[in-house]
C-alpha positions as CSV (number, residue, x, y, z in Angstrom):
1,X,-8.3,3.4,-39.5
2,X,-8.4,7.1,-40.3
3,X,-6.2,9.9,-38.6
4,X,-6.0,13.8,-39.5
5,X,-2.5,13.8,-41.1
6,X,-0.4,17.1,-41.0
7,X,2.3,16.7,-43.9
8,X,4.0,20.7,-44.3
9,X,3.9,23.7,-42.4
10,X,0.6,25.8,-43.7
11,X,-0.8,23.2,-45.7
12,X,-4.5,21.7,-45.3
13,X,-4.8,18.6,-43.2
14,X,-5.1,15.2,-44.9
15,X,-7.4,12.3,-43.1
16,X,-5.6,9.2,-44.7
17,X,-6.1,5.9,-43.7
18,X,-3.1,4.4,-41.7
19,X,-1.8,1.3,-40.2
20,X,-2.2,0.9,-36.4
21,X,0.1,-1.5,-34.3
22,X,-0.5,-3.1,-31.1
23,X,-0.2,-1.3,-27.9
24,X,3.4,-2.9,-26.6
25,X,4.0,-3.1,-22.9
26,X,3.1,-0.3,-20.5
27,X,0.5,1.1,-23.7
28,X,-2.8,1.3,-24.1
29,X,-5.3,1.2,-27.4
30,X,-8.1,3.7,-27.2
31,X,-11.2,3.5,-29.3
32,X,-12.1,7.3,-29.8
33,X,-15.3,9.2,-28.9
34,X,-14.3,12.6,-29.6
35,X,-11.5,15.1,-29.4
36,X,-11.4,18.6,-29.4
37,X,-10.2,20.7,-32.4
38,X,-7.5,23.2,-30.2
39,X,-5.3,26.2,-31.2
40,X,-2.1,24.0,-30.1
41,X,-3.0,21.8,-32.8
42,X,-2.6,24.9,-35.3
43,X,0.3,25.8,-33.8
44,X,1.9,22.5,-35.2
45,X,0.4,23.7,-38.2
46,X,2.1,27.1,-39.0
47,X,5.4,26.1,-37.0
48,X,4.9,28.1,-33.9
49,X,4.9,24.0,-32.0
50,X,8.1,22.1,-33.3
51,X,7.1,18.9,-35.1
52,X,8.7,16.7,-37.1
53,X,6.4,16.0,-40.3
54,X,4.4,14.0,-41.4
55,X,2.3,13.9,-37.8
56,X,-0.9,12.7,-36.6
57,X,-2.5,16.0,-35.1
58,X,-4.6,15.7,-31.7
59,X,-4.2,15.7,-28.4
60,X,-7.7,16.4,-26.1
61,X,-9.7,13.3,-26.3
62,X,-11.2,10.6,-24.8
63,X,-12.3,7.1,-25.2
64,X,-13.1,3.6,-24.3
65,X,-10.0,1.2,-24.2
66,X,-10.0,-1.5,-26.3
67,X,-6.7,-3.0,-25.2
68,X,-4.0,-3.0,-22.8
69,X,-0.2,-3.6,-22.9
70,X,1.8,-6.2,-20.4
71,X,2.1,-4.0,-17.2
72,X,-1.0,-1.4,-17.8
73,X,-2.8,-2.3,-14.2
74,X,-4.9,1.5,-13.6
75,X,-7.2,0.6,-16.5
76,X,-9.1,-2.2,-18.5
77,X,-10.7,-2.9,-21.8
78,X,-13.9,-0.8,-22.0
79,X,-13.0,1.3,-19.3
80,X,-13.6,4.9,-20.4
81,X,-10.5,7.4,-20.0
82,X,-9.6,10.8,-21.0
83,X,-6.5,11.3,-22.3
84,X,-3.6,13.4,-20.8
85,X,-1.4,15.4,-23.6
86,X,1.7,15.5,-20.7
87,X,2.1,12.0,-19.5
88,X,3.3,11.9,-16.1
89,X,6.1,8.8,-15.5
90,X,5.3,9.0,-11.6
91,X,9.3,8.5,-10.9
92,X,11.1,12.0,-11.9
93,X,12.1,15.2,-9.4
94,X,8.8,16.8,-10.9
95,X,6.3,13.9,-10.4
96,X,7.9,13.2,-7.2
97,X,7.2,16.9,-5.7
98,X,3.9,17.3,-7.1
99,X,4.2,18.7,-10.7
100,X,3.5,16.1,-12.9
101,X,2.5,18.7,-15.5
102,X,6.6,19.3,-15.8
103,X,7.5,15.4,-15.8
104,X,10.4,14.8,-17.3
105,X,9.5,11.6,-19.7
106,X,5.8,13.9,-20.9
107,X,8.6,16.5,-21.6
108,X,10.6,14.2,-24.1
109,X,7.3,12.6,-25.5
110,X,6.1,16.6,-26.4
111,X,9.4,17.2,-28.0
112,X,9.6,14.0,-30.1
113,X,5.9,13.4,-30.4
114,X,6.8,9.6,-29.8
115,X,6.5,6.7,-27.4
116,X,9.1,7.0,-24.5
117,X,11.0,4.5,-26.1
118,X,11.4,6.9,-29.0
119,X,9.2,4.3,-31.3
120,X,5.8,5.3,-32.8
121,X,3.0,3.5,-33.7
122,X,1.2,4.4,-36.8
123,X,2.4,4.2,-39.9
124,X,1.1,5.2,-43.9
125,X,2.7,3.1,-46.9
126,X,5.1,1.9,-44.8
127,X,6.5,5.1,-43.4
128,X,6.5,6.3,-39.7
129,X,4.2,8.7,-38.4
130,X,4.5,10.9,-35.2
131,X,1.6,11.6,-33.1
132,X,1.3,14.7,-31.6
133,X,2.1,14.4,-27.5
134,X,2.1,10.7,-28.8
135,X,-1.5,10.7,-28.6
136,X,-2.8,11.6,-32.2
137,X,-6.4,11.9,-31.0
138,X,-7.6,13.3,-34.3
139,X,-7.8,9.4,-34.9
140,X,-10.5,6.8,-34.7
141,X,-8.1,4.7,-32.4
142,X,-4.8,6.3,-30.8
143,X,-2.4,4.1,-28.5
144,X,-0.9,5.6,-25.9
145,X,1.5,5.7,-22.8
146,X,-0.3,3.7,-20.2
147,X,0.3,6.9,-17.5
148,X,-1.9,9.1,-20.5
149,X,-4.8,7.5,-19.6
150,X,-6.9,8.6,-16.8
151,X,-9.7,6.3,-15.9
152,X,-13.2,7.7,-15.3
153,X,-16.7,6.6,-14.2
154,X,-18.5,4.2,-16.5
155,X,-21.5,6.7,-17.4
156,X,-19.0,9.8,-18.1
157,X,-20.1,11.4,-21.6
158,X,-17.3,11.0,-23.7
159,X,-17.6,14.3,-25.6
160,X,-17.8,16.3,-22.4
161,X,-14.8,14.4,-20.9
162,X,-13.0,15.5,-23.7
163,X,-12.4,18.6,-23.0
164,X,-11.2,17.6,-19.6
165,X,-8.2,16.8,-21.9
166,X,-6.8,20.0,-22.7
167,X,-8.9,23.7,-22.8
168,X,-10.7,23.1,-19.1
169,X,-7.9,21.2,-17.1
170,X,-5.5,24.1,-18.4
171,X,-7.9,26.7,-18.0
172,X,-9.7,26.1,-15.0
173,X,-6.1,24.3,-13.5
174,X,-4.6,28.3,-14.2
175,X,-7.4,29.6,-11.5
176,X,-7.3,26.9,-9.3
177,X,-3.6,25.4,-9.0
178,X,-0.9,28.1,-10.7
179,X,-2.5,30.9,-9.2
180,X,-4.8,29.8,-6.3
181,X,-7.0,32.7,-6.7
182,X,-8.7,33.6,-3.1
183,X,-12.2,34.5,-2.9
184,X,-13.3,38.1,-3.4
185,X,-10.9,38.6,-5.9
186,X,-10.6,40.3,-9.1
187,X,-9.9,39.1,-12.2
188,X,-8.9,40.2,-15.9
189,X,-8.5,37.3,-18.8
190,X,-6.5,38.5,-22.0
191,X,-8.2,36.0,-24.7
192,X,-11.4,34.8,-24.8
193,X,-11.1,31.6,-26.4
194,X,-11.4,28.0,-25.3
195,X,-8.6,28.3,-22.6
196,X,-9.6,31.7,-21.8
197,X,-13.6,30.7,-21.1
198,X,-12.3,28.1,-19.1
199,X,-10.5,30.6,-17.0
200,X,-13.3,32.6,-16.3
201,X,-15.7,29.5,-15.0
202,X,-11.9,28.9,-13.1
203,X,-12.6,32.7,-11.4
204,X,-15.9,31.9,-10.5
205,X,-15.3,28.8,-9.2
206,X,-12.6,30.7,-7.1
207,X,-15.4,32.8,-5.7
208,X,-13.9,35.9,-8.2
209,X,-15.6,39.4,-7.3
210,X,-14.7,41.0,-10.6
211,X,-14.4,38.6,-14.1
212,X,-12.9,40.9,-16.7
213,X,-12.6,39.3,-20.2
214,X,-10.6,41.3,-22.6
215,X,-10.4,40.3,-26.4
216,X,-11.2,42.0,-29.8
217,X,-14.0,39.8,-30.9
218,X,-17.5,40.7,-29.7
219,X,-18.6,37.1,-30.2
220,X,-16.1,35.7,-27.4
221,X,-17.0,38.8,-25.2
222,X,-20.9,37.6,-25.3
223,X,-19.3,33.7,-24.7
224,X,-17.1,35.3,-21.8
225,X,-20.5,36.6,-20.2
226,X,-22.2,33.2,-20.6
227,X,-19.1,31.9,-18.4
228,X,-19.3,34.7,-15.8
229,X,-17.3,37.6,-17.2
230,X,-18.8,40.7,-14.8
231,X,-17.3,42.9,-17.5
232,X,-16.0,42.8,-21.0
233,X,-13.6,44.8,-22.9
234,X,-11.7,45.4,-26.2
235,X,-9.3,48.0,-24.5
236,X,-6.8,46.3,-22.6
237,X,-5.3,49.9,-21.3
238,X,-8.9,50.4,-19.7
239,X,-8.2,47.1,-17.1
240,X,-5.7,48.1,-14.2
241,X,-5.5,47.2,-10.7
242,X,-6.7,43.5,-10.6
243,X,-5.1,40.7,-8.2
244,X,-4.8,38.6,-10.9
245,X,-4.3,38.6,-14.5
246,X,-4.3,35.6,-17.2
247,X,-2.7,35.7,-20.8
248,X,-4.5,33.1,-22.9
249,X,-2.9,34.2,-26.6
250,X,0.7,34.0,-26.1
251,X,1.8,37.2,-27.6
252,X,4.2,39.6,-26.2
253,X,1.7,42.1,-26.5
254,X,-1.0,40.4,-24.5
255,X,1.4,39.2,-22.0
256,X,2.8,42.8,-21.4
257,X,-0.6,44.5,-21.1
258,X,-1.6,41.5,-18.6
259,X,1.2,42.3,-16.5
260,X,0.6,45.9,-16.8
261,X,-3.1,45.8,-15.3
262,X,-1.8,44.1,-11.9
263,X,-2.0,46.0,-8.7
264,X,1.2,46.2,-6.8
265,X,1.6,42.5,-5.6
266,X,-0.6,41.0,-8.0
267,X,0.4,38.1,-10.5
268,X,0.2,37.7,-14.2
269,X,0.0,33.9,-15.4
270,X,1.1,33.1,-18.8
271,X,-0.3,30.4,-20.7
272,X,-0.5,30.8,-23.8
273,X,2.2,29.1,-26.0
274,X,3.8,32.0,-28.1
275,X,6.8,32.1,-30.8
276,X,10.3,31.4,-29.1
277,X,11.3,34.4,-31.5
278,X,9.4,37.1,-29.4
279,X,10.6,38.3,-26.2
280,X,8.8,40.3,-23.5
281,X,9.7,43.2,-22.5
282,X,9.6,44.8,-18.7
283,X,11.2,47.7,-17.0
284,X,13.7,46.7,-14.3
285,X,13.0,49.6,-12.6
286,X,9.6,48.4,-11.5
287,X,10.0,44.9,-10.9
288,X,11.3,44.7,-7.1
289,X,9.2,47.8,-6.4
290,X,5.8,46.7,-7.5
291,X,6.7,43.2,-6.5
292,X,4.1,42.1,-9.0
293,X,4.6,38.4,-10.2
294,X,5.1,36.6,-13.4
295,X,4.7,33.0,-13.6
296,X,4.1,30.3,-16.6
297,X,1.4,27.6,-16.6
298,X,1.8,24.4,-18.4
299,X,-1.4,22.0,-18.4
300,X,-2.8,23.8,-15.3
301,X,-0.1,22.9,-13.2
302,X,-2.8,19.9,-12.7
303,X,-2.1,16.5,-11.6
304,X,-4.5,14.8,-14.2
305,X,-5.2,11.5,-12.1
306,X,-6.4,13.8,-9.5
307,X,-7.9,16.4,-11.3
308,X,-9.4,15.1,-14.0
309,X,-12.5,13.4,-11.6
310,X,-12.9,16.2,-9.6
311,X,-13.5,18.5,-12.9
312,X,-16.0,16.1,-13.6
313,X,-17.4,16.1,-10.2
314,X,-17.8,19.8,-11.0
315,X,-19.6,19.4,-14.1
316,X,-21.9,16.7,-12.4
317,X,-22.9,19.3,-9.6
318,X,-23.7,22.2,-12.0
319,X,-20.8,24.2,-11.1
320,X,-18.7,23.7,-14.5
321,X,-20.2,24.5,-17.7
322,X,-19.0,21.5,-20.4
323,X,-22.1,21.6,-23.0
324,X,-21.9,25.3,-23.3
325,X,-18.3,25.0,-24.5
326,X,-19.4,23.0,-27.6
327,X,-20.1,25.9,-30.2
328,X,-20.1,22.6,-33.0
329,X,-19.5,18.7,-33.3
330,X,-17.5,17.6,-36.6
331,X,-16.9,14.4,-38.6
332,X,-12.8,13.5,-38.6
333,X,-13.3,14.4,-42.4
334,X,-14.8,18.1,-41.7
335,X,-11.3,18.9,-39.6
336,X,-9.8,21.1,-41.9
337,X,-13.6,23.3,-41.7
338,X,-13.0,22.8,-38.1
339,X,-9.8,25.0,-38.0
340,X,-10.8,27.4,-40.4
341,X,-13.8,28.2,-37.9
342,X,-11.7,28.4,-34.4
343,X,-9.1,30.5,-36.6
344,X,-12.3,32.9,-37.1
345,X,-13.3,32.9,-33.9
346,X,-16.8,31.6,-34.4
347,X,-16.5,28.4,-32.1
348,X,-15.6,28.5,-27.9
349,X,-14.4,24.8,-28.8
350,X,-15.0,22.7,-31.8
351,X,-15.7,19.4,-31.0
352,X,-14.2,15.9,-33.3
353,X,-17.0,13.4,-33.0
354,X,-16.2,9.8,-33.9
């Protein structure tokens, strides 16, 4: 089969054809439909992510199960799934009190980019290759941890349930779970991209007064109004006094001007990934007076057996936009085009058709 092979930091993408094993027990083989083309994917690319090399780059996708390990009970050959880039073991402190997203084994897997038993899957010319979240989903088949795999109706779209995968299930899962954003409130989003579209539609699910979008590119200010931005902006100083702000970059500049256009009690929810090199900067004076709040978000803080059908049961009722979020579809052997255009800013989410 073929995958999207990253070799070196900063060097093009290479689709090669690789060697597949069978799924062993408590693994499943997925047939690919699609899988979106996503900026944490670049960030293995230019070294921001840690990866060991060469890797198998992809991690929002979904599919149709071709095969099942010895112990894989949730799901069955044919089944359709989406796949889940933190996979939840069910037993740890953090799946146990309701934050999968923090599970201790998906922790491991992102580091190593491997199986939980450390082993890997695909190989070329008889060396191993990691898989990125040990999913590789810039593949035509991937296998993955059984708990990965989150089963879904028989007549869900696979390119739409893609993006359940990553960009709306962290985007949306910001709004909804990390912040629980009350009605009437207001909003500001720092990054307009596919995470930061998906946290305005988030906001208006929320029942949001005020959407502000904030970014430098005109052409994700006109996507943020398509998503329900009420305002845009390229001047983050102009944005102060909201209940809520997101940073959807993960720069320390971004982060600090999110946190400096809270009100007094409001809370500022990181999500984007940054370099561990940078370091933000606030003054102690402020913080116990202004009480405002900083927080992380990893995946949403979204349990992705539960929410990945009710996202879905969003999109089915109108009330989450999926199609608009695919600018343009790609072959596997276009993927290098496919970053080039997200790095300009010309898509809200590329799209990996197989």
């Amino acid at each position: 089969m073929k995958a999207a092979v990253c070799y070196a930091l900063n060097e093009p993408v290479r689709v090669e054809e690789v060697t597949l094993d069978a799924p062993r027990d408590g693994e499943v083989l997925v047939r690919m439909g699609a899988a979106g083309v996503c900026h944490s994917d670049r960030s293995v690319l230019n070294g921001v992510m840690p990866a060991k090399f060469p890797c198998v780059l992809g991690h929002e996708g979904a599919g149709v199960v071709a095969r099942v390990g010895n112990g894989v009970t949730h799901v069955k050959e044919g089944d359709r799934v989406v796949l889940a880039w933190v996979t939840p073991c069910g037993r740890c402190f953090y799946c146990a009190n309701g934050s999968p997203q923090l599970c201790d084994v998906g922790s491991q897997i992102n580091a190593t980019h491997r199986q939980p038993d450390g082993s890997t899957r695909i190989h070329h010319d008889g060396a191993e290759l990691q898989t990125f979240c040990a999913l590789g989903a810039l593949a035509e088949e991937v296998v993955a941890p059984g708990n990965a795999c989150v089963k879904l109706p028989d007549d869900t779209p696979l390119d739409k349930a893609a993006l359940l995968g990553c960009s709306v299930m962290t985007g949306v899962g910001a709004v909804l779970n990390t912040a629980a954003v009350k009605p009437g409130s207001t909003v500001a989003v720092f990054g307009a991209g596919g995470v930061g579209l998906n946290v305005i539609q988030g906001a208006v699910i929320a029942g949001a007064s005020r959407i502000i979008a904030v970014d430098l590119h005109p052409q994700k200010l006109e996507l943020a109004k398509v998503f329900g931005a009420t305002e845009v902006t390229q001047d983050p100083a102009s944005v102060r006094g909201v209940d809520y702000a997101f940073e959807a970059i993960g720069r320390k500049e971004t982060i600090e001007q999110a946190y400096a256009s809270l009100r007094k009690g409001g809370t500022c929810v990181v999500i984007g990934v940054g370099s561990r090199k940078e370091y933000v900067s606030l003054n102690v004076f402020f913080i116990p007076i202004t009480e405002k709040r900083l927080v992380g978000c990893w995946y949403g803080s979204a349990d992705v057996h539960r929410d990945a059908p009710r996202l879905l049961a969003l999109y089915r009722d109108g009330r989450l936009k999926l199609d608009e979020l695919v600018t343009r579809t790609y072959a596997l052997d276009e993927i290098n085009q496919a970053f080039a255009d997200m790095d300009a800013g010309v898509n809200a989410r590329g799209l990996v058709v197989f």
